[in-house]
N, C-alpha and C positions, 0 to 999 in steps of 0.2 A: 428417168426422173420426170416427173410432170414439172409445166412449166411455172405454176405458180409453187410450188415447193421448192423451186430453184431461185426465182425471185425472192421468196422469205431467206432460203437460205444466204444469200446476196448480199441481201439488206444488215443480214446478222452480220456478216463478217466487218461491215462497217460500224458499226455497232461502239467502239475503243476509239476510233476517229471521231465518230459526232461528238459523244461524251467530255472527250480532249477539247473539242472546238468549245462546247457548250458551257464546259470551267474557265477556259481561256477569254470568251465573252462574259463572262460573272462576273470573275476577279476584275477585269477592266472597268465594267460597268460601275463595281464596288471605287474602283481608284480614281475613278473620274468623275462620280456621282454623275452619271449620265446614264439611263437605259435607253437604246433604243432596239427594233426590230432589226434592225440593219446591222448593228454589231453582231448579234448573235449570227443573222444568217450569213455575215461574209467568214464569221470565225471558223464555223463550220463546213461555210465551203475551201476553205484556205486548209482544213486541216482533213478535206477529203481528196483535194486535187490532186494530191502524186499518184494518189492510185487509178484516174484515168489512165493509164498504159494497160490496169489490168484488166477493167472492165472491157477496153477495144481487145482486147487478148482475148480474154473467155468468150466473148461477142463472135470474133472470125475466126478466131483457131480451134476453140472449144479445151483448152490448153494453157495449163499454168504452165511458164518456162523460165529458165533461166537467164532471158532478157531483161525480165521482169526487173523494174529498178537501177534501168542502166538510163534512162533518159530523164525522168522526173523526180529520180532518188538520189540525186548528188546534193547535199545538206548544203555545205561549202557555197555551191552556187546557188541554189534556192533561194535559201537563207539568204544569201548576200542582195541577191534581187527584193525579197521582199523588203531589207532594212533600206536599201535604197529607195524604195517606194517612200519613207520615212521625211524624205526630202517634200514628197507632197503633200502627205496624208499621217504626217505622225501617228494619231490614233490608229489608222485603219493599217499603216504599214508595219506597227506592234504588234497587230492582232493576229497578224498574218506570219508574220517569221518564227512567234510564238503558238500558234496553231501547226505551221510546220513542222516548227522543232519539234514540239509531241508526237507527229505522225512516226517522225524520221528516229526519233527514242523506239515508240512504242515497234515498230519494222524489225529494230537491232536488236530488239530482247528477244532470247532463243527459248522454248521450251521445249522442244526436241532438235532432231538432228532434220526437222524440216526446213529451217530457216539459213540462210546465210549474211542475214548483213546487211549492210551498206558500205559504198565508199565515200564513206565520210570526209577522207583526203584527197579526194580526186577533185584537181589534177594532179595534184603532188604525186599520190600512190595510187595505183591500181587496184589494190588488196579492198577486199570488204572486210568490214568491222562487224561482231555482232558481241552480244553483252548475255552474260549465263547460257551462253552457247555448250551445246555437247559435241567434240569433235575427236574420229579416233577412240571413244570410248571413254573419254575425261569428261566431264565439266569445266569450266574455263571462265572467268569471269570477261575476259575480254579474249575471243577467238578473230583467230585472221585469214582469212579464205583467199586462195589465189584465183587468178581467170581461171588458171586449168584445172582447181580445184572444183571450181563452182561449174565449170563444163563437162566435166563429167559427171554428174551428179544426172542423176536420171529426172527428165522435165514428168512432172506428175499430169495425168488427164485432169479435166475439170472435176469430173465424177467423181474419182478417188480421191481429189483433195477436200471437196466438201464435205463427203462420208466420213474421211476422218478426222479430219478436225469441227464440223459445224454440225453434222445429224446425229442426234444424239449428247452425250455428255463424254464432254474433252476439258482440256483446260483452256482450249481457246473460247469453248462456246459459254462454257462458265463465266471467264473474262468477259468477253461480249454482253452479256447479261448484268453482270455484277456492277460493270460500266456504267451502261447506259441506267441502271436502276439507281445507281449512287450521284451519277452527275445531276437525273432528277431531281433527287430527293436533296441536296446540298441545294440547287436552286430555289427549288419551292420552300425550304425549309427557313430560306435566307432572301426569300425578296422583301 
């Protein structure tokens, strides 16, 4: 793969995170009667930051893995940190835990047997959570993945997970698209 075809591809997989942040600064801007540049762009940064674990991943290992999601994908404590920010920055500590939470939803919804979850209980539970998950050959509205479930699960190259879900037409890259085209178009339609 060339490298700017791997950048565009990159870029798409975030694609459902901007989107999320870019609704998530609307709706505020709408409830506060306040726009500024700095709502949108912290919203978005706030609802792109778990997934630094993966870009340092694909960066050195060249390797989606099954760590993915164990150090910046705990909701429970995310979350908890960012509503505590609320103490400072009401506004900007909203923006944030709710730019999260979208990440931390959109992570948990399965559309194949690619996906495992979050643990959304942890520390309580160890188990990942994912939502219309395929597990076993079921559909599931709510599936629950063990460590040893999710460690044997074969870690995908970079290559093969961009080929099949983001080059070409999948349901993720459609997503990706449909996203970004709709949270556009709700803003411009609505400023």
């Amino acid at each position: 793969m060339k490298l700017r075809s791997i950048i565009f591809e990159l870029v798409q997989t975030t694609f459902p995170d901007i989107s999320m942040g870019l609704l998530v600064a609307h709706v505020t801007t709408k409830l506060v009667n306040r726009r500024t540049f700095e709502m949108y762009l912290a919203s978005v940064f706030f609802a792109l930051l778990p997934d630094i674990d993966t870009g340092l991943q694909i960066f050195f290992s060249k390797k989606l893995d099954t760590h993915h999601r164990d150090l910046t994908h705990l909701p429970l404590v995310v979350i908890g940190v960012a509503l505590s920010a609320t103490l400072f920055s009401p506004l900007f500590g909203t923006i944030a835990a709710a730019s999260l939470l979208l990440h931390f939803l959109h992570d948990s919804i399965g559309f194949d047997e690619g996906g495992w979850g979050l643990k959304w209980f942890w520390p309580f539970s160890k188990h990942s959570f994912a939502f219309f998950q395929t597990k076993d050959g079921k559909r599931h509205f709510v599936t629950t993945w063990t460590a040893e479930e999710i460690a044997r699960r074969r870690p995908m190259e970079f290559k093969e997970w961009i080929t099949r879900y983001y080059l070409g037409v999948s349901s993720h890259s459609i997503l990706a698209w449909c996203s970004l085209v709709l949270s556009i178009g709700v803003i411009t339609w609505t400023w």
